[in-house]
N, C-alpha and C positions, 0 to 999 in steps of 0.2 A: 820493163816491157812496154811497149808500146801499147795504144788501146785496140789498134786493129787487127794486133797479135791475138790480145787476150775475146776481143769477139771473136774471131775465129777458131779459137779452143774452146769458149762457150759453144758455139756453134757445133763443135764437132762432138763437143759432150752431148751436148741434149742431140745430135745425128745417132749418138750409140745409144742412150741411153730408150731412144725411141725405138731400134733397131732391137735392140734386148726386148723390151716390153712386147715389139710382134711377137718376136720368136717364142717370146713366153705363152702369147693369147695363143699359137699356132698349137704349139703342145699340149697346153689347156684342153683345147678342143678338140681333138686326138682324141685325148684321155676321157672326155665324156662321150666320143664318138663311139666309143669302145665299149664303156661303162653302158651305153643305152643297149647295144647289139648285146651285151650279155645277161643286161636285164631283159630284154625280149625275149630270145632264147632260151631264160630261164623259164617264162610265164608262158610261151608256148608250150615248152616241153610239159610242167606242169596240166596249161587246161588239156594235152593232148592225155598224159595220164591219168586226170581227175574223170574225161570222157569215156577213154579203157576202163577204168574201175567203175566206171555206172553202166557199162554197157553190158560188164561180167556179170553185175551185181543183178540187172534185169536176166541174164541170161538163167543164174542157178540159181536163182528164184522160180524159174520156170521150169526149170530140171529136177529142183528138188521135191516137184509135187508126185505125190502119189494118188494114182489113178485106182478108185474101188469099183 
């Protein structure tokens, strides 16, 4: 083989091998894209119910009093 064969299959090795590693970082970041949106919506839903359960909790506290 010539040398300006084998540079240009170097070349097109390290072209793929670059092209792989996007498409990896691209999925990567998807996948945390994703992983944070469910972690938010976890922690929303949660302070939203932690809110309803204090808000019940003042409620029949006030209900449960008996008036003499």
């Amino acid at each position: 083989m010539k040398d300006t064969e084998i540079e240009r299959k170097d070349s097109e090795s390290i072209l793929i091998a670059l092209e792989q590693i996007s498409q990896t970082i691209a999925v990567m970041t998807n996948v945390v894209e994703k992983l944070r949106e469910q972690y938010i919506e976890k922690e929303n839903s949660n302070n939203a119910k932690t809110s309803m359960e204090n808000s019940n909790y003042f409620l029949e506290e006030e209900t449960n009093q008996t008036v003499h």
